[in-house]
N, C-alpha and C positions, 0 to 999 in steps of 0.2 A: 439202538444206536442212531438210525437215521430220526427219531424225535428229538436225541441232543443236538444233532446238527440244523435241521428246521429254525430251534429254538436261537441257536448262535447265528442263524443267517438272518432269521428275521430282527433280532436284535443289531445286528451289524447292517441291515440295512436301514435300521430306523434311525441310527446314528449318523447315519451317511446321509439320509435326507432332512436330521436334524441338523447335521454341521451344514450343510448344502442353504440352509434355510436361516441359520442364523451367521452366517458368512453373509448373506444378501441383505439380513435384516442388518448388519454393522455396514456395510458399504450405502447401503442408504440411509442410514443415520450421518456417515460420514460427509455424505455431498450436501447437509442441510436438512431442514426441517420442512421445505417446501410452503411455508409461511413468508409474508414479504417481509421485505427488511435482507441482510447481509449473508450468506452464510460462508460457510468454512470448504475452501475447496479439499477434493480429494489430497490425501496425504498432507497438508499444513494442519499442525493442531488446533485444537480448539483452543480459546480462550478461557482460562481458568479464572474464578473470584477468588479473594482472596481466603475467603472461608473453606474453600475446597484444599486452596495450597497447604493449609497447614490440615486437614482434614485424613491424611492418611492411607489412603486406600492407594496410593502409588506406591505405597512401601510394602502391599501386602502380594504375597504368590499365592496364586489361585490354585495351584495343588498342595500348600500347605493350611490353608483355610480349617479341612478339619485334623483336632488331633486324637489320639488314641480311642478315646470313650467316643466321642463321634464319628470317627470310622467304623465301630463297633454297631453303635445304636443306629447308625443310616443301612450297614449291611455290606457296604463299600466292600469290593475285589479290587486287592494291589493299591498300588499308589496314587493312580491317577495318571492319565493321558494327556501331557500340552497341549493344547490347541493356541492359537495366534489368530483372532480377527481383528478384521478392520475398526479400528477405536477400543479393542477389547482384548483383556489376555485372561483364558478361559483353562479347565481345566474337564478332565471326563471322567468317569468312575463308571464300572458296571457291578450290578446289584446283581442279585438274584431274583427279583422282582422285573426289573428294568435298566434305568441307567440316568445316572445324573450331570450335570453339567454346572459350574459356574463358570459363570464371565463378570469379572472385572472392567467398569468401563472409567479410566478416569478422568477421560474430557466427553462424555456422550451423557447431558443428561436424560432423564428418563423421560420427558417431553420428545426429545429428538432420536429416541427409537422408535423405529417401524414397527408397528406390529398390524401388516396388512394380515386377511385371511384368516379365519377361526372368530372366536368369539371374546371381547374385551371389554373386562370389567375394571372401573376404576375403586379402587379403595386403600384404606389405611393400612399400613403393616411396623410393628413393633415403634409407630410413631413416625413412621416416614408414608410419603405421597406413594403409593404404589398401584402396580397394575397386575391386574391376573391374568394369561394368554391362554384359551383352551385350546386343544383343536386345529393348531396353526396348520399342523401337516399331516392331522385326522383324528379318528381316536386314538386315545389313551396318549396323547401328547399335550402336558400344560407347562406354562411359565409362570415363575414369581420373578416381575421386575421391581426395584422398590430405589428410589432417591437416596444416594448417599452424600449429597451433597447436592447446590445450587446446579454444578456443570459436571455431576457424574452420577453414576447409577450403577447395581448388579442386577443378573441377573441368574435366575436359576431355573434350570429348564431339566425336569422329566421326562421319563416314559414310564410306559409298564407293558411289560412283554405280553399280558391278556389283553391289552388294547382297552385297560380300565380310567378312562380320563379322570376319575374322580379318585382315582390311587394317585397317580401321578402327581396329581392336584397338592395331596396329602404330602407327599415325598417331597415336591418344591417347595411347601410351607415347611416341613421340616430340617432341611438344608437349609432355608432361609433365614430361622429364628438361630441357627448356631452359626451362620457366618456374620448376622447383624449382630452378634454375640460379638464377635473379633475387632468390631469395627471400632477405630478410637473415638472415644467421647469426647465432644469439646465440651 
């Protein structure tokens, strides 16, 4: 009995220092890029192109992202948990493994997320500019961020309750390729 409970707290706090972490990482995306030139104060939106306006991702809910068969193949317990950050409307799931996250950014491109602390790697993902976040708030904590446009981005953020970064890793690419799935094609 007290191993289920370990198991539920360390998990519930790792979420708690994941939202804690990506609440800071959306409110400093939101005051700017810290590059010169202009930025966007807190609470005014961003400026959209027009390729983004008709691009989609403001029409989409972040706890409907996946459906049946992908709730099944990620593991996914219940429906999902709203979450609300700053430039970002996000969704939680807990696994049995860990627990997953997206956020929806549709004026935050993925230039103008923070990702201090952990370790970042730039690369491709299903043909968009993306970035990999290991580590941000220890082990077994990774993100897939990935460009859905010029002035937006998702992101998808892991855990794994053995503190296995390289599972997690696994879990964010696999959430990733089925929400880049949803996404509309221009």
């Amino acid at each position: 009995m007290r191993s289920g409970f370990v198991r539920v707290r360390k998990r519930a706090s790792r979420f708690a220092a994941l939202a804690a972490f990506m609440t800071l990482l959306a409110s400093a995306a939101a005051c700017g890029t810290g590059q010169s030139g202009t930025s966007t104060p807190t609470g005014a939106p961003a400026p959209t192109s027009s390729a983004d306006a008709g691009s989609g991702l403001a029409e989409l809910d972040a706890c409907q992202v996946f459906d049946a068969e992908a709730t099944s193949q990620l593991g996914l317990e219940g429906t999902g948990e709203v979450k609300d950050f700053a430039g970002g409307r996000g969704c939680d799931w807990d696994t049995a493994e860990g627990g997953i996250r997206v956020v929806l950014y549709d004026s935050t491109s993925l230039e103008q997320q923070n990702l201090s602390g952990g370790q970042v790697e730039s690369t491709t993902f299903a043909g968009h500019e993306a970035k990999i976040h290991r580590e941000a708030l220890g082990a077994g904590d990774c993100s897939l961020l990935f460009a859905a446009g010029d002035s937006s981005s998702v992101s998808l953020d892991a855990t794994s309750n053995d503190m296995n970064t390289d599972a997690a890793c696994q879990l964010a690419q696999r959430a990733g390729e089925l929400v880049e799935a949803k996404l509309p094609k221009n």
